[in-house]
Each structure stands twice: as structure tokens, then as C-alpha cells.
Residue, then its C-alpha position, 0 to 999 in steps of 0.5 A: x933471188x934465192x928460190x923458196x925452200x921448205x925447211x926439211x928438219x926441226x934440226x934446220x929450226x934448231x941451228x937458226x939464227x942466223x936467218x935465210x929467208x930470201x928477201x922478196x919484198x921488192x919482188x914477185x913471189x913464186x906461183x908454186x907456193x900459196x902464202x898462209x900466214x904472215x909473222x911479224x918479226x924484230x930484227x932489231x935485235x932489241x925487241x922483248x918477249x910478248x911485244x907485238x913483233x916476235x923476238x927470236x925465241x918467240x919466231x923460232x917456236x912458230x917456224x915449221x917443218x915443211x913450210x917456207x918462209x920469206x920476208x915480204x915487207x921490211x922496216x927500220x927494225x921490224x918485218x914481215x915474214x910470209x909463210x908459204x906452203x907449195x901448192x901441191x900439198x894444199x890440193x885435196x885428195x877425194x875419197x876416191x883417190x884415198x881408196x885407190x891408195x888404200x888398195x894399192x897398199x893392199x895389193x903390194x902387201x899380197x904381192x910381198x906376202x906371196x913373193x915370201x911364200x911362194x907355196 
């Protein structure tokens, strides 16, 4: 089973078809990645624009950057492609922790500054 990739470029998008969403309808899906959405797709290859299952057209303008795509379940002529996002980028950050980065960034520039202006 291939493991779960996020696509990394709208250039990724761009170059498909053809398709290589692993195929995990018979298998059990990652625990690192979180399913967020659920696209049903033709494959037929005879499907038109505004049916109910996506043309290819129509399922590359929903594909996105930093999301993982998989097929869940699958017909005769149509399937369903789940969308994952890892669970890592999904986990909120506190204020707390965006005020901690923001002095971070702070003290790194001082740090730069001083390092280019020694006097």
C-alpha cells in the first residue's frame, strides 16, 4: 500500500491525469492523517460537467495544495476520493504559543541587527 502523500504544488495539480491516489478501500486508512472531506469522482471517463460525480476538470479545480487524496470506496464507474489533511497541521495553536513565536522572531532580528552592526 502506498502511503498517503500531500500534494506539494499547484504544478502536481496541473500534470494529473493520470491519478495516483493510493486505493485504500479495502484497507485501513493512516491514524496520522484526519479525513476532511469526501469527493465523488467518475472514472469512467464519460461523465459530463454539473452530473453529480466530478468530471476530471471539475476534480482537479477542488484538489489542493497540502492535502492528500485517496480512494475510499469504488464502482463500476464512479468513486469516492477521501481528503486528508495530517493531523499535525489540524492541532491548534494558543495565543500563548503565537506570542512565543512572535518574540522569537523578535529576538532573532535583534540578534541579526546587532550581528550587522556590531558598534
Amino acid at each position: 500500500m502506498r502511503p498517503l502523500k500531500a500534494i506539494q504544488s499547484q504544478s502536481e495539480i496541473d500534470a494529473f491525469p493520470p491519478f495516483t491516489f493510493p486505493n485504500y478501500s479495502d484497507e485501513k486508512l493512516p491514524e496520522d492523517w484526519e479525513q476532511v472531506d469526501t469527493l465523488f469522482c467518475d472514472y469512467s471517463g464519460v461523465g459530463r460537467p454539473g452530473e453529480p460525480a466530478l468530471t476530471i476538470k471539475e476534480l482537479k479545480a477542488e484538489l489542493e495544495v497540502g492535502k492528500a487524496y485517496a480512494i475510499i470506496d469504488q464502482g463500476q464507474f464512479q468513486l469516492q476520493l477521501g481528503v486528508f489533511q495530517h493531523r499535525a497541521i489540524n492541532e491548534t495553536f494558543t495565543e500563548r504559543d503565537v506570542t512565543h513565536a512572535r518574540q522569537d522572531a523578535s529576538l532573532l532580528e535583534a540578534e541579526r541587527h546587532w550581528l550587522q552592526h556590531p558598534e
